[in-house]
N, C-alpha and C positions, 0 to 999 in steps of 0.2 A: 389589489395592493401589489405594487411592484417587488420580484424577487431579488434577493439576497443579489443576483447573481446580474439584475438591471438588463434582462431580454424580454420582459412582459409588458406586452403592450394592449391598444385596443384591438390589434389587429390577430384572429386566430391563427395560433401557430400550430405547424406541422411538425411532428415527428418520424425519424428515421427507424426503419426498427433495431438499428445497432445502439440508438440512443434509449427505445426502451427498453431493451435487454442490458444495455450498462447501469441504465437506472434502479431495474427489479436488482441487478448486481448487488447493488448497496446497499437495497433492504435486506435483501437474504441474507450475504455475509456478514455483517456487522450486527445485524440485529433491532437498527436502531427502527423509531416509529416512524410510519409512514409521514403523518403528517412536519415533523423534523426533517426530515432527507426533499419530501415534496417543495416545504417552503424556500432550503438549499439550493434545488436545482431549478426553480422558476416554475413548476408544474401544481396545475392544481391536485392538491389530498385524493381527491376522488378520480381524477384521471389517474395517479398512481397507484393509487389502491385496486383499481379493476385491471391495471397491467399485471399487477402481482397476483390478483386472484387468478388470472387466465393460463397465467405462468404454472400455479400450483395443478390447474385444471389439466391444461393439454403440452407443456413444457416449453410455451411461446408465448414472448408480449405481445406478439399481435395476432391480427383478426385474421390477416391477408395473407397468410400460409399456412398449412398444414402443420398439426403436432410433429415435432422432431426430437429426438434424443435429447435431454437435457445437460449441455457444457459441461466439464469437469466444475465441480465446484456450484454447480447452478440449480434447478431444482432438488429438495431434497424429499425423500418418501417418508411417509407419516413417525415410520420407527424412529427417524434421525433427528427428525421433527421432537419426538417425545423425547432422545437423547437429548438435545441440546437443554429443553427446558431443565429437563432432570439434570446435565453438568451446573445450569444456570443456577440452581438453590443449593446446588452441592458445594460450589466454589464459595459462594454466599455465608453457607456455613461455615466452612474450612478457613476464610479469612477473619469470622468471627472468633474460632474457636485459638486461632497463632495468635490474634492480641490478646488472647488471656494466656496463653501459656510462653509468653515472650517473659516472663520471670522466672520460669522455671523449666525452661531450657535447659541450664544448669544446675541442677541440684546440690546438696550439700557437697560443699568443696569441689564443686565440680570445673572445669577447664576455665583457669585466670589469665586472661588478656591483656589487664593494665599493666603498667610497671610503673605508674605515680606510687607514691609511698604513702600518702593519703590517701589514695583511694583502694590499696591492696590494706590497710588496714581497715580500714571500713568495712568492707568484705567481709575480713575475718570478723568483726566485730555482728555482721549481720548473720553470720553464721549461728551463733551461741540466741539470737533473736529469733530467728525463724524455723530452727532447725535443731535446735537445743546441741548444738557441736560445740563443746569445750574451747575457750580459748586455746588452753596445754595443746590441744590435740593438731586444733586448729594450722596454729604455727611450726606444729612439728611437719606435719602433711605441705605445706607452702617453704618449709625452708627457711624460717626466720626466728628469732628468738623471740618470748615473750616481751624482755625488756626492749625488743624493737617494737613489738608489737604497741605496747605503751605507751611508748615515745611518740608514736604518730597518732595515736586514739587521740591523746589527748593535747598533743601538739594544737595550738588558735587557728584556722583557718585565714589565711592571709586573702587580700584583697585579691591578688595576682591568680592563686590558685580556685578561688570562686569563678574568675573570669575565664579560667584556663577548662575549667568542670561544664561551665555553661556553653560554652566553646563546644570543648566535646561533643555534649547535647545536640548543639544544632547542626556538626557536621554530619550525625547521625542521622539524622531525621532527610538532610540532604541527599544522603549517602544510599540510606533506604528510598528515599521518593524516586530515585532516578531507578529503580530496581536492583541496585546495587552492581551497577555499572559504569560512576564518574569517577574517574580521580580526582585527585588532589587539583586540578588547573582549573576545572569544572568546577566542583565544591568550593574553592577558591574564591570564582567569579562571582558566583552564588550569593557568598558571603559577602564580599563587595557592596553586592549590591545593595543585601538587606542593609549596609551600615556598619557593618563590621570593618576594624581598623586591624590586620592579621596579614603577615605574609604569606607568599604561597609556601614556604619551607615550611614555616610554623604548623599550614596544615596536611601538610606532607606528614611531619613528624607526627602530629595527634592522630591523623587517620593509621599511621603505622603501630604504633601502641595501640590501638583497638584492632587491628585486624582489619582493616577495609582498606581493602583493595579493586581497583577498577580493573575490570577485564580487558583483554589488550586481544587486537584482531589478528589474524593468521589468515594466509593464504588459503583458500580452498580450489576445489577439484571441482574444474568446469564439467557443464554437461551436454556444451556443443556436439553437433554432428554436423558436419558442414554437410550443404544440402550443392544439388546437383547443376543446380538454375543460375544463372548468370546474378552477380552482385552486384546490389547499389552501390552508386558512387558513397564512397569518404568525404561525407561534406562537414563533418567536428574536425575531422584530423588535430586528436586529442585535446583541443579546445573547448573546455568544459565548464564555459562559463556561459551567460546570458543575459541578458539588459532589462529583461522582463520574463515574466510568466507568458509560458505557452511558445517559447521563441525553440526551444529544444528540448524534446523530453527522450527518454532512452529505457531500453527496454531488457530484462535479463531472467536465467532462469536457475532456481536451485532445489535442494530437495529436505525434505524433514522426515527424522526418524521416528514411524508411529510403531505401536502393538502390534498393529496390522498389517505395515510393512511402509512403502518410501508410500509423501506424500510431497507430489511437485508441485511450486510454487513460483509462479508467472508474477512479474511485476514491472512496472511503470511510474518512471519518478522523471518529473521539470529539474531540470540545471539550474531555473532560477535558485529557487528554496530548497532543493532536496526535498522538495513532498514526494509521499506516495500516494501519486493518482488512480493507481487503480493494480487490483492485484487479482490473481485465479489461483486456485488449488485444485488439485484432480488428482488420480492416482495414476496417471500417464502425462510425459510430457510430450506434448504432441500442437500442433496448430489450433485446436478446439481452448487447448489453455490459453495460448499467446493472444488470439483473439477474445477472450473473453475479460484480459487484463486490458487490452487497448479498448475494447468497449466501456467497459467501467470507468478508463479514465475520460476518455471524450465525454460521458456521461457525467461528472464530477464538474466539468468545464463547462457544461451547459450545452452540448452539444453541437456549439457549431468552435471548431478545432482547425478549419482550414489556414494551412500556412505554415501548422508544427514541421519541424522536422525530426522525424523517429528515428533514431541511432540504435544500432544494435549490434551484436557479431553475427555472422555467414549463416546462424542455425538455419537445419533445414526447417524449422516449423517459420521462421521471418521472413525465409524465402520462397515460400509454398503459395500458389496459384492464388488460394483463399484469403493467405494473410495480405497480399501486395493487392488484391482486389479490395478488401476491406481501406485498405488504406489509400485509394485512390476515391473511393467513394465521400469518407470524410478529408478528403483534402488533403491529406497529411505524406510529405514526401519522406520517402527511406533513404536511412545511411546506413550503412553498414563499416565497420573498421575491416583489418586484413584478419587471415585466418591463422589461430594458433597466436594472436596478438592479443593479451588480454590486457597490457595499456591505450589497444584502444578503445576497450571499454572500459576504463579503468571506475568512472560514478558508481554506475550498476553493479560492477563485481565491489568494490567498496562497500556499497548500500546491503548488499546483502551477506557480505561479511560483518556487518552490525548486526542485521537480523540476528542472523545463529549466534554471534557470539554474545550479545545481549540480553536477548531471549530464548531462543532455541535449545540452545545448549546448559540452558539453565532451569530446564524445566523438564519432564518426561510425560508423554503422549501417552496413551493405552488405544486409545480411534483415532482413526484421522477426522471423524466429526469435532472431535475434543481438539485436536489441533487447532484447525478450522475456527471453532468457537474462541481459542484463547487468540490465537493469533489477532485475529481481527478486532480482537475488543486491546489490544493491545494498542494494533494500528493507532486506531481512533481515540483510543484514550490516551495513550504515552508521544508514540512514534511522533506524530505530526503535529500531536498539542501540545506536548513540554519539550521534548527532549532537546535540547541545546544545539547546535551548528554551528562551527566555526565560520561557513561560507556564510551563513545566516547573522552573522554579527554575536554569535551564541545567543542567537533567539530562538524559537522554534519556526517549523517552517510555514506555518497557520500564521504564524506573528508578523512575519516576514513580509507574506506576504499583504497583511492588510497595511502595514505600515508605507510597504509602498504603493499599495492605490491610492491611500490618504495623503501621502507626498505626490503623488502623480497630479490628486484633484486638486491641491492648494496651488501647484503649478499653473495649472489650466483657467486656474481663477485670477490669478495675477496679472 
């Protein structure tokens, strides 16, 4: 059966071993099953399966070299192994255990966010229900009088204020799905599209009376060291768009705050969609990471990548013997912007000014295995399969992209 990916033929293919090390890449850090990621990348189950057992063996996809240190981020020893499964049922629980105590959050009279006057009565009114809290008391504690209290208990529920309660409802669940990080333009669109007839103010205003609020990004603190070796030419010169998948992908780095101490984080994203093709963690940032992100992503592509052009800033791990040899091997020419110019990498420092402010920062580490583990199911779950993109049409970048093979192919048929 021909792959996802349309490189399988009659004829046996060859692999590089940067392409089996990108592809073990995907198993290990994501977690997913072999046979899922195999049938992805064009490869048969059982030829990815014995990469990855050989990996876990001697810290190498292939046959044709000797065991070597295993990447930052790349093999892991049995303990972390047994960590990860162990965070796996632990987070399982813990997401079990927040939808039940998502009503009791706040307890009796505890912190009120509406300011509808039907719905701060109702409140008071579930108080004396659940909680056996006195109306009297109720109202005194909230600041209202009984006889307001009354007047809205019993006040009809109008048409308007049903639609405005339901409203609510759904920008919450919006609001939540996105990890609670869209605004109002976001939830908006959202809304739109289910059918809803709502301005963006309107949901401005309702997300402001519940308290949802979408994070907003900031500047961060690069981790460049400009390296010693002569720069590739400026061939984006801040040009940050693309016609297609695979025409320009860029490269950058940042760090995450564990238990343990900083966990660096290498990554790789197309201009087309804003995907992330491929990413590395290690507890140094160093050339072993930056190569272990561009391996994963040429591995996600199906391996043959010649033509990208790789944008990046002057770092010395971009500009290091190994990295620019890797990158002549799979085809892929280097850019590099000026030094100390962070619009000319502006995707990359963008992109990972979402990470942190999205997720990272929203969450606290104790291992950098735990990292590691959330992050990545994050990736794969969130990042590339929902989360909305302006450049992307507010599609995701997964969506994006199959919408335009499917336009590409009706093209070609015409």
């Amino acid at each position: 059966m021909q792959g996802k990916l349309g490189f399988m033929g009659s004829k046996q293919r060859t692999y590089t071993p940067e392409f089996r090390e990108g592809a073990v890449r995907i198993v290990i850090e994501t977690g997913r099953p072999i046979p899922e990621v195999a049938e992805e990348l064009g490869v048969h189950s059982g030829t990815l399966h014995s990469w990855v057992s050989r990996w876990r063996r001697n810290g190498s996809a292939s046959s044709d070299r000797p065991a070597e240190p295993a990447p930052p981020g790349g093999r892991m020893r049995e303990a972390e192994r047994a960590e990860l499964e162990r965070l796996r049922r632990e987070m399982s629980e813990k997401n079990k255990r927040i939808r039940e105590l998502e009503m009791e959050l706040h307890g009796p009279l505890g912190e009120v966010t509406v300011t509808d006057p039907a719905a701060l009565a109702a409140f008071i009114g579930n108080q004396r229900t659940e909680h056996c809290v006195p109306h009297r008391l109720a109202c005194r504690v909230l600041g209202v009088s009984e006889s307001w209290f009354y007047k809205w208990r019993d006040k009809p529920t109008t048409a308007r204020e049903i639609r405005r309660g339901q409203l609510a409802d759904v920008i919450r669940q919006i609001f939540e799905g996105s990890g609670g990080t869209y605004g109002s333009p976001k939830v908006w669109l959202l809304l739109v599209r289910a059918g809803w007839r709502v301005s963006v103010n309107t949901v401005a205003r309702l997300m402001a009376e519940h308290g949802l609020a979408g994070r907003k990004i900031r500047r961060r603190r690069g981790l460049t060291r400009p390296g010693k070796r002569p720069a590739a030419p400026d061939f984006v010169r801040r040009d940050f768009t693309a016609d297609a998948p695979d025409q320009v992908w860029c490269g950058d780095m940042t760090e995450i705050t564990t238990g343990e101490g900083k966990l660096y984080l290498a990554t790789v994203i197309d201009l087309f969609s804003r995907r992330l093709l491929g990413y590395a963690m290690g507890a140094r940032h160093d050339t072993e990471l930056v190569l272990a992100s561009l391996n994963m992503a040429a591995a996600t592509r199906g391996g043959d990548v010649k033509g990208v052009i790789f944008h990046s800033d002057r770092g010395s791990e971009y500009g290091s013997r190994r990295f620019r040899r890797a990158c002549r091997r799979l085809g892929v020419t280097q850019s590099m912007g000026r030094v100390g110019s962070c619009s000319d990498n502006a995707v990359s420092e963008a992109s990972n000014s979402v990470l942190k402010v999205e997720y990272v920062h929203r969450h606290t580490f104790a291992t950098r295995t735990e990292a590691r583990l959330r992050f990545a199911t994050w990736i794969t779950g969130f990042y590339n399969t929902h989360r909305l993109h302006s450049v992307c049409g507010y599609q995701s970048p997964i969506d994006y992209e199959h919408d335009h093979r499917a336009n590409s192919a009706l093209e070609l048929a015409a």
